[in-house]
C-alpha positions as CSV (number, residue, x, y, z in Angstrom):
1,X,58.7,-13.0,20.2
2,X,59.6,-15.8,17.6
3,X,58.7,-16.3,13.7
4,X,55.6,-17.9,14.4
5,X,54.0,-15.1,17.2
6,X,55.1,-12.7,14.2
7,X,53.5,-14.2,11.7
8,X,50.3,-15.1,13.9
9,X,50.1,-11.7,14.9
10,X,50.6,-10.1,10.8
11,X,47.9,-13.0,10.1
12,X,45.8,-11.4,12.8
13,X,45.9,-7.8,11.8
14,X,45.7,-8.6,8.2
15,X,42.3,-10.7,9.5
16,X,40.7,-8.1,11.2
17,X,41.5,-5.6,8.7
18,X,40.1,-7.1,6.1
19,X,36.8,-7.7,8.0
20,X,36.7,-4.3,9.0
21,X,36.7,-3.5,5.2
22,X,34.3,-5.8,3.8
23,X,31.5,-4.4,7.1
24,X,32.4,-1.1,6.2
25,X,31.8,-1.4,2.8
26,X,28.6,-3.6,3.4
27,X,27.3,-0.8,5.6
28,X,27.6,2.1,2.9
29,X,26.3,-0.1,0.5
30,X,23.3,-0.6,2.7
31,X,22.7,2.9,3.7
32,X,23.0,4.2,0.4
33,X,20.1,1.5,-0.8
34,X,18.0,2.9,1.8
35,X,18.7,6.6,1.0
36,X,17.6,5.4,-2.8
37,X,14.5,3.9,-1.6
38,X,13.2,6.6,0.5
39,X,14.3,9.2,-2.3
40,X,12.5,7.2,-4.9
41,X,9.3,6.4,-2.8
42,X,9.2,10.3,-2.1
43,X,9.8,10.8,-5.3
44,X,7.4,8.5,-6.8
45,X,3.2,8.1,-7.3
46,X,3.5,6.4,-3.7
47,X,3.3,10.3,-1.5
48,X,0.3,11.5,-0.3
49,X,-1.2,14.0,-2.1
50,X,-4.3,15.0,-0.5
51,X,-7.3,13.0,0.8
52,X,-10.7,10.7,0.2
53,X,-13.3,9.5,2.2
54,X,-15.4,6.3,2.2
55,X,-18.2,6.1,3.7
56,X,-20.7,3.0,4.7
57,X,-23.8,3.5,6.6
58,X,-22.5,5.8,9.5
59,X,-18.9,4.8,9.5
60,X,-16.9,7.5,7.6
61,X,-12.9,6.4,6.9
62,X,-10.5,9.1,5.9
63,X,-7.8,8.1,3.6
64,X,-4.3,9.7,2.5
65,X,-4.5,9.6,-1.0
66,X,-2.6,10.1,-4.3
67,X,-3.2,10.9,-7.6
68,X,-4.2,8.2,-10.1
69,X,-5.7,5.6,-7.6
70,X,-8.8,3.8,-8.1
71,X,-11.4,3.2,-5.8
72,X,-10.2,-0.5,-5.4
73,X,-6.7,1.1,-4.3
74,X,-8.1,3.5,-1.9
75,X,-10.7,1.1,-0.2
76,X,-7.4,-1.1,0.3
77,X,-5.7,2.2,1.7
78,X,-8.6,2.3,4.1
79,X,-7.8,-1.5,5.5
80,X,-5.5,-0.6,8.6
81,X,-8.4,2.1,9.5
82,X,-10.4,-1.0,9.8
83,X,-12.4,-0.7,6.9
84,X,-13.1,-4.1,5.8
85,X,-14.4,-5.6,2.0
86,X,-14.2,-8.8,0.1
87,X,-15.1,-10.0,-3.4
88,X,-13.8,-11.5,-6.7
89,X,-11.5,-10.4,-9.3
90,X,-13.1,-10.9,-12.7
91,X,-10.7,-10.6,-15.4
92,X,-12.6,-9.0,-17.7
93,X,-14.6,-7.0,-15.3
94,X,-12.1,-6.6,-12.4
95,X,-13.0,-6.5,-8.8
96,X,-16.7,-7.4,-7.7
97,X,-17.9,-6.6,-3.7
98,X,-19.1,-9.2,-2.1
99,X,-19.3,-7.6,1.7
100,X,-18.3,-4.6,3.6
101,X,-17.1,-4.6,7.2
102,X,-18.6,-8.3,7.8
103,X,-21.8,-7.5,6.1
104,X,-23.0,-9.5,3.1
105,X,-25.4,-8.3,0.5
106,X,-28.7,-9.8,1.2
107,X,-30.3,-11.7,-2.0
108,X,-31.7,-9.3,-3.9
109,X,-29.6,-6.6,-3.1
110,X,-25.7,-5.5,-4.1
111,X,-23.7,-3.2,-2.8
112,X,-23.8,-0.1,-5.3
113,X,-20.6,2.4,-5.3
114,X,-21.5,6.0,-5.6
115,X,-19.0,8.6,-5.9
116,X,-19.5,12.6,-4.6
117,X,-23.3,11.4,-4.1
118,X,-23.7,9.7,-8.0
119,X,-23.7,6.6,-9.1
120,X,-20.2,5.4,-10.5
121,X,-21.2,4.3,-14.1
122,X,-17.3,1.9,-14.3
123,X,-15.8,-0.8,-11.9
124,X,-14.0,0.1,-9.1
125,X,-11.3,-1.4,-10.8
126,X,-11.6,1.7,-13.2
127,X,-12.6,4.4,-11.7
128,X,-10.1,7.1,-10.9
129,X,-10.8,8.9,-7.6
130,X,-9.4,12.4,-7.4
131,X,-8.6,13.6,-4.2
132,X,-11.5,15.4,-1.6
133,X,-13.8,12.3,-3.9
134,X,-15.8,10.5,-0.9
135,X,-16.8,6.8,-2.2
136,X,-19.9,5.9,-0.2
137,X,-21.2,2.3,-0.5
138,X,-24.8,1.2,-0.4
139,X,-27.2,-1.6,-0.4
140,X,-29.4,-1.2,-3.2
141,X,-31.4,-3.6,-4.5
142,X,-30.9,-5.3,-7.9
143,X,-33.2,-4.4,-11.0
């Protein structure tokens, strides 16, 4: 081998070393990010704590739940059960429902939230549900 096969060869070496390195390095970096994440999200608000329950007409959605949401954040929990809702976000009111599961309130009616069987007397916005709560939505018609 001559000067030049040497040196390619050092080049080489000192090439794939050095990329070696930098992926090694990359991948501890990466998999100690993702071992913070899941350590934070368990350790966070974002666990499962117990349970609620909506319920509209006859369909009845069981949702894993945590302490401190409001109804709005556990109807949005329910969404990949298929429980479906729309409406407008006031900002002084917060969230209004317009329908549930494709079903809009006819004129003279609104959908009415109760919670554990009363009447919830603040927003969904605002109201906290504790878990074993069941939200149940009705048509009732306006005063």
């Amino acid at each position: 081998m001559n000067i030049k096969q040497y040196t390619a060869l050092i080049v080489t070496v000192v090439v794939l070393g050095a990329a070696t390195y930098a992926s090694q390095k990359a991948f501890l970096s990466y998999s100690s990010r993702t071992t913070s994440s899941i350590e934070q999200m368990h350790n966070s608000k974002d666990v499962a704590t117990g349970t609620a329950s909506i319920v509209i007409g006859n369909k009845h959605y069981e949702i894993a739940f945590r302490d401190g949401m409001t109804a709005l954040e556990t109807m949005r929990a329910a969404e990949p059960a298929g429980f479906m809702f729309s409406g407008k976000e006031f900002p002084s009111l917060g969230f209004f429902v317009e329908s549930i599961n494709g079903q809009t309130a006819p004129d003279g009616y609104y959908w009415i939230f109760y919670v554990n069987g009363t009447q919830s007397n603040t927003g969904i916005s605002q109201t906290i549900i504790s878990s074993g709560d069941t939200i149940e939505w009705r048509l009732d018609k306006s005063y």
